[in-house]
C-alpha positions as CSV (number, residue, x, y, z in Angstrom):
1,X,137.3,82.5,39.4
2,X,137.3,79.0,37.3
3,X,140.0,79.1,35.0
4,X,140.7,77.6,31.3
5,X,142.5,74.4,31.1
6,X,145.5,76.2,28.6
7,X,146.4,79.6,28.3
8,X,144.2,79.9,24.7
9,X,143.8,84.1,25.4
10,X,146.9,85.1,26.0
11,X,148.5,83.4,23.2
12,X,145.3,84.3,21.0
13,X,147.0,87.9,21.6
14,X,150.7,87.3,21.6
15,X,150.4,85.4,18.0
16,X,149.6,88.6,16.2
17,X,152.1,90.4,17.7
18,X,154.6,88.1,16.5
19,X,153.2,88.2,13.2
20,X,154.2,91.8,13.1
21,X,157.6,90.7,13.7
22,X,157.8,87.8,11.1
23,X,156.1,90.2,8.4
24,X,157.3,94.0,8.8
25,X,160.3,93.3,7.3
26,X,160.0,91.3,4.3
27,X,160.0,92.7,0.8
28,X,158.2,89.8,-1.0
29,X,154.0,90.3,-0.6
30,X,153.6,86.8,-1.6
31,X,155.8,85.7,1.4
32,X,154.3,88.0,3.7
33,X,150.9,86.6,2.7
34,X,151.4,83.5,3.2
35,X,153.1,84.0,6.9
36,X,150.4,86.2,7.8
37,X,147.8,83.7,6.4
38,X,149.6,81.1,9.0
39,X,149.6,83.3,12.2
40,X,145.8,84.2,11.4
41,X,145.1,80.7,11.0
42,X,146.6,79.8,14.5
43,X,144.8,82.7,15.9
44,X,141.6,81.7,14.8
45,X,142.4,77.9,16.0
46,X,143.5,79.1,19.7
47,X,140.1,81.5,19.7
48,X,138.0,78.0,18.8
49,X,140.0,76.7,21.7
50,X,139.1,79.0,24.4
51,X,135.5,78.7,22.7
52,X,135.4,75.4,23.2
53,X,137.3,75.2,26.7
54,X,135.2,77.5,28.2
55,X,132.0,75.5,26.7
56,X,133.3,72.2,29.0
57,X,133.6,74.9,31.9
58,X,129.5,75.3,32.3
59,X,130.5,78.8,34.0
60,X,128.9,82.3,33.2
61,X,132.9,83.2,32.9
62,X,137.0,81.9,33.2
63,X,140.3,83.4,33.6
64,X,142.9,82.6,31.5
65,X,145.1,79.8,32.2
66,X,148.4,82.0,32.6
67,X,146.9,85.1,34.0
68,X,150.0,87.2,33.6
69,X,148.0,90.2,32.3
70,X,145.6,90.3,34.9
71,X,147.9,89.8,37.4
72,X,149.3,93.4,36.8
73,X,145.9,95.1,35.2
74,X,143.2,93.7,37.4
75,X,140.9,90.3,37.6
76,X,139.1,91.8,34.8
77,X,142.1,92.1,31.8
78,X,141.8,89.0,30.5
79,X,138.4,87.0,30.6
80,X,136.2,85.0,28.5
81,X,132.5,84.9,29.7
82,X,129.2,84.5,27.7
83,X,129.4,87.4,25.8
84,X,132.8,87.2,23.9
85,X,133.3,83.3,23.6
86,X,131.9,83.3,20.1
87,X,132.7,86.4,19.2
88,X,136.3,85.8,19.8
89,X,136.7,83.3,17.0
90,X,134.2,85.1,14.7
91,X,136.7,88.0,14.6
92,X,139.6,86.0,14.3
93,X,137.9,84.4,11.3
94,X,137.0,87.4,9.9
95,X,140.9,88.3,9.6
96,X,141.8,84.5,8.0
97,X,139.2,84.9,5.4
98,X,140.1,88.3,5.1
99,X,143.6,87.7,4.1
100,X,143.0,83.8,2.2
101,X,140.4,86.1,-0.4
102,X,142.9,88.5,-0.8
103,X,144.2,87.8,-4.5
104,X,147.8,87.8,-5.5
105,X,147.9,91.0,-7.4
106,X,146.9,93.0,-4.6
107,X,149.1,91.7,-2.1
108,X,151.9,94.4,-3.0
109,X,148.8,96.6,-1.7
110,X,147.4,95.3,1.3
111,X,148.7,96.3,4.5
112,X,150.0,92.9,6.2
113,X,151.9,94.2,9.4
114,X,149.0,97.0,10.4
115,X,146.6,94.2,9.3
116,X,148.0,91.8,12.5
117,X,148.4,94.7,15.0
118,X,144.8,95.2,14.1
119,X,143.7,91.9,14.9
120,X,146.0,91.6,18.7
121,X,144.5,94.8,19.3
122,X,140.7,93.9,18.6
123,X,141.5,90.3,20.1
124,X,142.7,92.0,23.4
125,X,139.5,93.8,23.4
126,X,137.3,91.8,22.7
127,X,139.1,89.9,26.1
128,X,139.3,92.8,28.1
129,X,136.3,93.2,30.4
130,X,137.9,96.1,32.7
131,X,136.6,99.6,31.8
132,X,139.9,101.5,31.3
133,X,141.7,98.1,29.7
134,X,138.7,98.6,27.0
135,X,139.2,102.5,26.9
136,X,142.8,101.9,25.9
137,X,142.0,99.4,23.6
138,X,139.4,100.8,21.9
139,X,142.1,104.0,21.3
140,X,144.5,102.1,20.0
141,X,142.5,99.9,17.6
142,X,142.3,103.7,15.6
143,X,146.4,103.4,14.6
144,X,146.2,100.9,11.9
145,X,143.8,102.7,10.0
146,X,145.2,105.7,10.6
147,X,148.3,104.6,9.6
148,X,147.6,103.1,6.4
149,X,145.2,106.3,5.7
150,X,148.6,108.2,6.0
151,X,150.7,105.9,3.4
152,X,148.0,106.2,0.8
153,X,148.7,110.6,1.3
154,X,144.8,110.5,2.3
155,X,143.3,113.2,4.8
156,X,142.9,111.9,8.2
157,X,141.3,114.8,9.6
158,X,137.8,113.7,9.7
159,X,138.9,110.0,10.8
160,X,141.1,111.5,13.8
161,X,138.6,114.0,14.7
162,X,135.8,111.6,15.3
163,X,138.2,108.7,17.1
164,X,139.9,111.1,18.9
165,X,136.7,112.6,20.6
166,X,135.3,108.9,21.2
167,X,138.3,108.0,22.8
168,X,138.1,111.6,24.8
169,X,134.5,111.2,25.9
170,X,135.0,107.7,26.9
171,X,138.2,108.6,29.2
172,X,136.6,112.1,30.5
173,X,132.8,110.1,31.5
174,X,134.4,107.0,33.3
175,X,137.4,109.3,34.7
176,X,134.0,111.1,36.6
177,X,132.1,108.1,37.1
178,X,134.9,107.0,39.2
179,X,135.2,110.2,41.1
180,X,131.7,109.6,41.8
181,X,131.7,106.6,43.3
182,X,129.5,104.0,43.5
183,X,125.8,105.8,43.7
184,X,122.6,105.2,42.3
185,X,122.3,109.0,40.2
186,X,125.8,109.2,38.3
187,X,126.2,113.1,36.6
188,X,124.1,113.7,33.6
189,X,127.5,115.1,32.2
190,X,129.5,111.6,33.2
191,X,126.3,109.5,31.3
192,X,126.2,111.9,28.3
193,X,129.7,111.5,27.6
194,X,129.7,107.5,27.6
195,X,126.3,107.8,25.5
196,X,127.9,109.8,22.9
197,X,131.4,108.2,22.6
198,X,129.3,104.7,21.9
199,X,127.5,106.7,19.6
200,X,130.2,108.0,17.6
201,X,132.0,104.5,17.9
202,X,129.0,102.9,16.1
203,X,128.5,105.9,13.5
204,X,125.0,107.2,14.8
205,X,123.9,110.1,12.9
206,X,124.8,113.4,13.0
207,X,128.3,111.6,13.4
208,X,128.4,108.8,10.9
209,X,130.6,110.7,8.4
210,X,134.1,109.0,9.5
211,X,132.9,105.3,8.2
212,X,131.9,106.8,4.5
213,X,135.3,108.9,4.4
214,X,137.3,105.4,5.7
215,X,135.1,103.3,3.1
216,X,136.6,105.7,0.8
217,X,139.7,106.4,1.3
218,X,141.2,103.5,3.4
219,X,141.3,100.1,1.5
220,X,138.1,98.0,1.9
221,X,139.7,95.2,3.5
222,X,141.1,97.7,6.2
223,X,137.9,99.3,6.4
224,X,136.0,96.3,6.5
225,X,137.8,95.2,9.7
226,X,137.4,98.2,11.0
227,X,134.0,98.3,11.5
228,X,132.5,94.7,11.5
229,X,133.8,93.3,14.8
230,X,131.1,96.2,16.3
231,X,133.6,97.8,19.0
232,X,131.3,100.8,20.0
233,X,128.4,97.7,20.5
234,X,130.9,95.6,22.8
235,X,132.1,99.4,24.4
236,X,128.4,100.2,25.3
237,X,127.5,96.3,27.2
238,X,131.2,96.5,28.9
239,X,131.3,100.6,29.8
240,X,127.3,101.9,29.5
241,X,124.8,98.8,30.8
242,X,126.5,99.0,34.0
243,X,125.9,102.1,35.1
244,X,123.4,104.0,32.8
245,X,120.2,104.5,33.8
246,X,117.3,103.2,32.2
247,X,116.7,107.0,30.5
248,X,120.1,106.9,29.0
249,X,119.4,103.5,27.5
250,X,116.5,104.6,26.2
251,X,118.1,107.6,24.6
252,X,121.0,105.5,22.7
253,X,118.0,102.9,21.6
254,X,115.9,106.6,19.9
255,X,119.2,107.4,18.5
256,X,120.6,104.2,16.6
257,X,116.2,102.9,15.3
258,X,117.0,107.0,13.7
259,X,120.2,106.0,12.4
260,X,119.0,102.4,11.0
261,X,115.7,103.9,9.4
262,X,118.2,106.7,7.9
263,X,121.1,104.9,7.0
264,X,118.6,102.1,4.9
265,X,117.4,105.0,3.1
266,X,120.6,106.3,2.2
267,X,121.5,102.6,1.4
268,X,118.8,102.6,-1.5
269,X,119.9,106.1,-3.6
270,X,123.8,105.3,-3.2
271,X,125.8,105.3,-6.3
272,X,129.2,104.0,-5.3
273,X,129.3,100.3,-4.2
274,X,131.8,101.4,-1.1
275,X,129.3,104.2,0.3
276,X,126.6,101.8,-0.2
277,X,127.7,99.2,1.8
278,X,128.7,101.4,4.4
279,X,125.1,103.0,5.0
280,X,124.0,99.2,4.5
281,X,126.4,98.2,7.2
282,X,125.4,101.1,9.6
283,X,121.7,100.1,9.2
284,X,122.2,96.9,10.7
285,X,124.8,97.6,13.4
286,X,122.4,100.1,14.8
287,X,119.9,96.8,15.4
288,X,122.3,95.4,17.5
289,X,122.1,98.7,19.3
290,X,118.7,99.0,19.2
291,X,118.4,95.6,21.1
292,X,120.9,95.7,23.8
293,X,119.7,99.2,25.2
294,X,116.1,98.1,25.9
295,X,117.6,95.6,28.3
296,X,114.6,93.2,28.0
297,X,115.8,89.5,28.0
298,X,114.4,89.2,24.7
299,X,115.3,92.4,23.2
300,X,118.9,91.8,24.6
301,X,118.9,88.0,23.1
302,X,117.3,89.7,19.7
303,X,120.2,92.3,19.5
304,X,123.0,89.5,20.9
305,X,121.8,87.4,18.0
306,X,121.5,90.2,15.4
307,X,125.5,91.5,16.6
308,X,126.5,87.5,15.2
309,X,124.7,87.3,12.8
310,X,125.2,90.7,11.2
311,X,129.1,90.2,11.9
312,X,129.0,87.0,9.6
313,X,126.6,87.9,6.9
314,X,127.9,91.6,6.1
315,X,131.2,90.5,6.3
316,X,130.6,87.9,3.4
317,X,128.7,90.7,2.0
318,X,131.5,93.0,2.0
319,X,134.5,90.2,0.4
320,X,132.3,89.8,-2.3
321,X,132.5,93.7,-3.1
322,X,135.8,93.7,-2.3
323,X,136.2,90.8,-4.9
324,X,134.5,92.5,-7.4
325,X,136.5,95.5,-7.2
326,X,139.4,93.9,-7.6
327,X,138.9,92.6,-10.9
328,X,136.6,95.2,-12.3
329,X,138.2,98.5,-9.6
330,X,135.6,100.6,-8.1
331,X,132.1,99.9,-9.3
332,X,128.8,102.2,-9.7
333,X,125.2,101.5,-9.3
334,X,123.7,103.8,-11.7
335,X,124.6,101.4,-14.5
336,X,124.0,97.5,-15.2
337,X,127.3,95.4,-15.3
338,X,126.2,92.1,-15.9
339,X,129.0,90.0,-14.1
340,X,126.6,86.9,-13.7
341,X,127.6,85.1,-16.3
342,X,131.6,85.4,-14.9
343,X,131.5,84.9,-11.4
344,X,128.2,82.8,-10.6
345,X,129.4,81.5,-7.6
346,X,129.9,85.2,-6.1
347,X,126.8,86.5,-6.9
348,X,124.7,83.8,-5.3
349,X,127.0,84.7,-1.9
350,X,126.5,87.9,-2.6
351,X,122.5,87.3,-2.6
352,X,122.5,85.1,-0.1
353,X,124.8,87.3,2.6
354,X,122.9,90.4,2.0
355,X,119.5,89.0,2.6
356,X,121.1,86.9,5.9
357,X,121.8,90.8,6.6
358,X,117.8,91.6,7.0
359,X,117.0,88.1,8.0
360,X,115.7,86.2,5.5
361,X,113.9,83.1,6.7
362,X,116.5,79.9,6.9
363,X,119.6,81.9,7.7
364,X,121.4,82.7,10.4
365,X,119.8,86.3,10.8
366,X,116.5,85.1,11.1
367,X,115.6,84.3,14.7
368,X,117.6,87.2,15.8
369,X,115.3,89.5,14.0
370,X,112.1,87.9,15.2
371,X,113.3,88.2,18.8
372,X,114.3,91.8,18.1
373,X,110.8,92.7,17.0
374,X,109.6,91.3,19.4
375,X,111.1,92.8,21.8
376,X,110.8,96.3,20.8
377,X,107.3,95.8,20.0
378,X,106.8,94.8,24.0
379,X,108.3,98.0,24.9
380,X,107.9,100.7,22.0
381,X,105.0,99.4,19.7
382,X,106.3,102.1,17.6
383,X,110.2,101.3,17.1
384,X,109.0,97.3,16.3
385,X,107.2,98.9,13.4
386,X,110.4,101.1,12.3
387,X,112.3,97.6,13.2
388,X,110.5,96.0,10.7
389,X,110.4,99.0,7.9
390,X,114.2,99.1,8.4
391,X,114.1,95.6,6.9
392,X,112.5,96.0,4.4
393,X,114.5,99.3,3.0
394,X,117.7,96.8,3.2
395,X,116.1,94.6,1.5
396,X,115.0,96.6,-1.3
397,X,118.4,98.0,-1.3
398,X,120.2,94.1,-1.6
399,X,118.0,93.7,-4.4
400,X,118.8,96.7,-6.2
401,X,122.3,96.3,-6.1
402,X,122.3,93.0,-6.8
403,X,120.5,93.0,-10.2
404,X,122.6,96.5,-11.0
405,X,126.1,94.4,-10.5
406,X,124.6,90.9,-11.9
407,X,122.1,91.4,-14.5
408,X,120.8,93.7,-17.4
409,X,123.6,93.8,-19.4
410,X,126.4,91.6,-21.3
411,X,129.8,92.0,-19.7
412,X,132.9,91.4,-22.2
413,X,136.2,90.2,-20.6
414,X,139.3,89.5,-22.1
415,X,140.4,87.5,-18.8
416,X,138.9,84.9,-16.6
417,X,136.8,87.0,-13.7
418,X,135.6,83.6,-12.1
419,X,136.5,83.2,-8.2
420,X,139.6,81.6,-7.1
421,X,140.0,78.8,-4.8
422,X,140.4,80.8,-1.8
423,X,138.0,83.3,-2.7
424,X,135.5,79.4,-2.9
425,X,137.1,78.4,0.2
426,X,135.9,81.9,2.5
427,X,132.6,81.5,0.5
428,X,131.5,78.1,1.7
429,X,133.0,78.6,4.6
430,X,130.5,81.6,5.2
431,X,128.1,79.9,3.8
432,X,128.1,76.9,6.1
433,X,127.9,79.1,8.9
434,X,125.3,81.7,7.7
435,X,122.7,78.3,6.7
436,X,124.0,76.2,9.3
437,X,122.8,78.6,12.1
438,X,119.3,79.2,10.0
439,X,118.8,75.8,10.3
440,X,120.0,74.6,13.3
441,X,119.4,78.0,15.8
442,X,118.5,76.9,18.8
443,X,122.9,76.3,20.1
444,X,123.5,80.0,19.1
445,X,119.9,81.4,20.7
446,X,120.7,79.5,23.9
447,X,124.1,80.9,24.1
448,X,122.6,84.8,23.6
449,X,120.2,84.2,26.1
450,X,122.5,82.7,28.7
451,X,124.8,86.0,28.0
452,X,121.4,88.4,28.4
453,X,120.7,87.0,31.4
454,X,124.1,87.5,32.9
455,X,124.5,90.9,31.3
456,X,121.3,91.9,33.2
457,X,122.2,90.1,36.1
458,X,125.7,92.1,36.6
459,X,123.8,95.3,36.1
460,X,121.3,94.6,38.8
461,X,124.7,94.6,41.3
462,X,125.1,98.0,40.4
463,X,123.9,100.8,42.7
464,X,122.7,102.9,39.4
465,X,119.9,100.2,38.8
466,X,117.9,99.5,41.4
467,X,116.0,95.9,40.3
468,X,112.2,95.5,39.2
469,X,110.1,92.7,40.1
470,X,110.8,91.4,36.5
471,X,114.5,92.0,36.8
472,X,114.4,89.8,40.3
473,X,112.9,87.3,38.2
474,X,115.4,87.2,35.7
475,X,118.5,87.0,38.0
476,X,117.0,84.0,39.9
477,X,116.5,82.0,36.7
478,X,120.1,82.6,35.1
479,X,121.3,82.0,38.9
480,X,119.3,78.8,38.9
481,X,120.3,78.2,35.3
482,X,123.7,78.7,35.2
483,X,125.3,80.2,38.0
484,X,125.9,84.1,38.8
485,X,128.8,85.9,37.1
């Protein structure tokens, strides 16, 4: 397999790691802040590097340089294909602007060490492409949260319960799959068990209750890292496509258009801003969902698209709460607060992420959503219509919250509540991205579709697929196109 030019990976995850090390043991926050603000900042510029390195490569996917992982855990431990090359610097950006909006006065708060483990743990993962390398991962990405959960003398019950059964399910179905061997009809039991740790991973209904009860009681940057990066979406292409059959797919697709129709609704009568974003945030990660188990090539691009775009624009959409809280503390929507006229600058990113969320025409979420609709409409007429209804409930929901927070009343302050320069710098940084990709798509749609075509291409190797006309198709274009994975 090609290879990277430098070993961009590997360091990618060591960096953290030695963040831990550099920050655990200082007493100063603002100290710790700025070292951590450092090692996320090289993180994010040796993810851009493998980005970019593996751009130059023309390859559906490349080792890294050093290898050393994969030389012990398999071929698969460390890789960077189609998939994961942009996702690997989105999540490393989402830590830098993470920790660069993160004001001074809060610093004594925010957990620094469990806030690096976190991201060399979702960096790993996001690297990983072997099955029981992602298990593990995906098990240990649960400590910092828990940990943190247990320094603020919160329950952890329904958090442990929850991960601890994903992480169960997810061990138990592969363990059998294995057992079973390569055959076209793996064990309902094996297939139910992947289907449902995904589920609960990505907080499908009846078992969504863990993200509300983290939004609440874990802080909302924690929280907010938590959940964007979309682990149970990245679980289901690495772990579920493979070796699921169509059915199955099917099943997880009924399950999250449910959960995204339900969780909009819940969005609109929410009264706490935390619980609010959290069934907005729920809403739109099922999408992704939605997309990548109809395994069309323009459902898969549509739900590819909608995983990026989602990951940038509700990520925005969350700092902005989290800004607001921590000048104002925890804020309610059943009463105007009028905080226009103090932070104008905030509430047009706040606008302007939330309705990227639903995609709003000239953002980055836009042509996602089109090519989601229209690829559930090609295969369920009905779920394109609950698609598009979903939308619309977000929407309504953006709108709601944003004229309760912004408007309706005069807000008195006896201090300045206008945004900070770093809190400006993440902003227009978000910004760029979320308009620059509205404007300019067509670089981000190629790169979703060259990762659909490979993603359907690997599953037609497996024995539990056996290949359509239409998938035939598909795997001679992406093999003319670009190579087979």
């Amino acid at each position: 397999m090609t290879e990277l030019q430098l070993p961009w990976l590997e360091i990618a995850i060591i960096a953290p790691l030695v963040g831990v090390f550099l920050v655990a043991f200082l007493h100063d926050p603002e100290t710790a802040r700025r070292r951590t603000l450092a090692v996320c900042s090289l993180t994010l510029l040796l993810t851009v590097g493998a980005w970019l390195d593996f751009g130059l490569l023309h390859k559906f996917e490349a080792h890294d340089h050093w290898d050393f992982v994969s030389r012990w855990l398999g071929d698969d431990a460390v890789v960077i294909d189609e998939l994961n090359a942009p996702l690997l610097p989105l999540a490393a950006l989402l830590y830098l602007l993470t920790i660069l909006s993160t004001l001074r006065t809060k610093a004594p708060r925010f957990p620094f060490t469990l806030t690096l483990l976190s991201e060399a743990l979702l960096i790993a993962t996001l690297s990983c492409r072997a099955p029981w390398g992602v298990i593990l991962l995906v098990g240990l990405q649960m400590i910092p949260p828990y940990l943190e959960l247990l320094s603020r003398r919160t329950s952890t019950r329904v958090f442990v319960l929850h991960m601890g059964l994903c992480i169960a399910m997810l061990a138990g179905g592969w363990a059998m799959i294995n057992a079973e061997g390569p055959k076209s009809d793996h064990s309902i039991v094996a297939i139910g068990m992947l289907i449902g740790a995904v589920l609960i991973r990505s907080g499908s209904i009846p078992v969504h209750c863990w993200m509300t009860d983290l939004f609440e009681n874990a802080s909302f940057g924690t929280s907010l890292l938590y959940v964007t990066p979309m682990t149970g979406a990245y679980a289901a292409v690495r772990l579920v496509l493979p070796v699921c059959p169509d059915w199955a797919l099917q099943s997880i697709a009924v399950v999250s258009i449910i959960t995204s129709v339900y969780a909009a609704g819940m969005a609109l009568v929410q009264r706490d801003t935390r619980r609010f974003f959290a069934y907005l945030f729920l809403s739109n990660s099922s999408l992704v969902l939605v997309g990548l188990e109809m395994v069309t090539p323009v459902s898969l691009t549509g739900g590819l698209c909608v995983w990026l775009s989602v990951g940038m624009s509700l990520a925005g959409f969350g700092l902005t709460l989290r800004a607001l809280e921590s000048r104002t503390g925890r804020m309610s929507l059943e009463r105007y607060h009028g905080l226009y006229e103090h932070m104008p600058s905030l509430a047009a990113f706040f606008l302007l992420t939330g309705l990227a969320s639903i995609g709003f025409p000239g953002t980055v979420g836009f042509v996602g959503a089109e090519l989601l609709v229209e690829g559930a409409v090609d295969v369920y007429p009905m779920m394109g219509t609950l698609v598009v209804l979903t939308g619309a409930l977000n929407g309504i929901a953006v709108i709601h919250a944003y004229f309760r927070l912004f408007t309706g009343t005069e807000h008195r302050a006896s201090i300045s509540l206008r945004a900070r320069w770093p809190e400006r710098v993440a902003v227009l940084t978000l910004t760029a991205l979320i308009l620059g990709g509205g404007i300019i798509p067509q670089p981000g749609v190629a790169s979703r579709y060259h990762a659909a075509t490979a993603i359907i291409t690997r599953r037609l190797v497996t024995p539990s697929h056996p290949p359509t006309d239409h998938d035939q198709e598909v795997a001679t274009l992406a093999g003319e196109g670009h190579g087979t994975p």
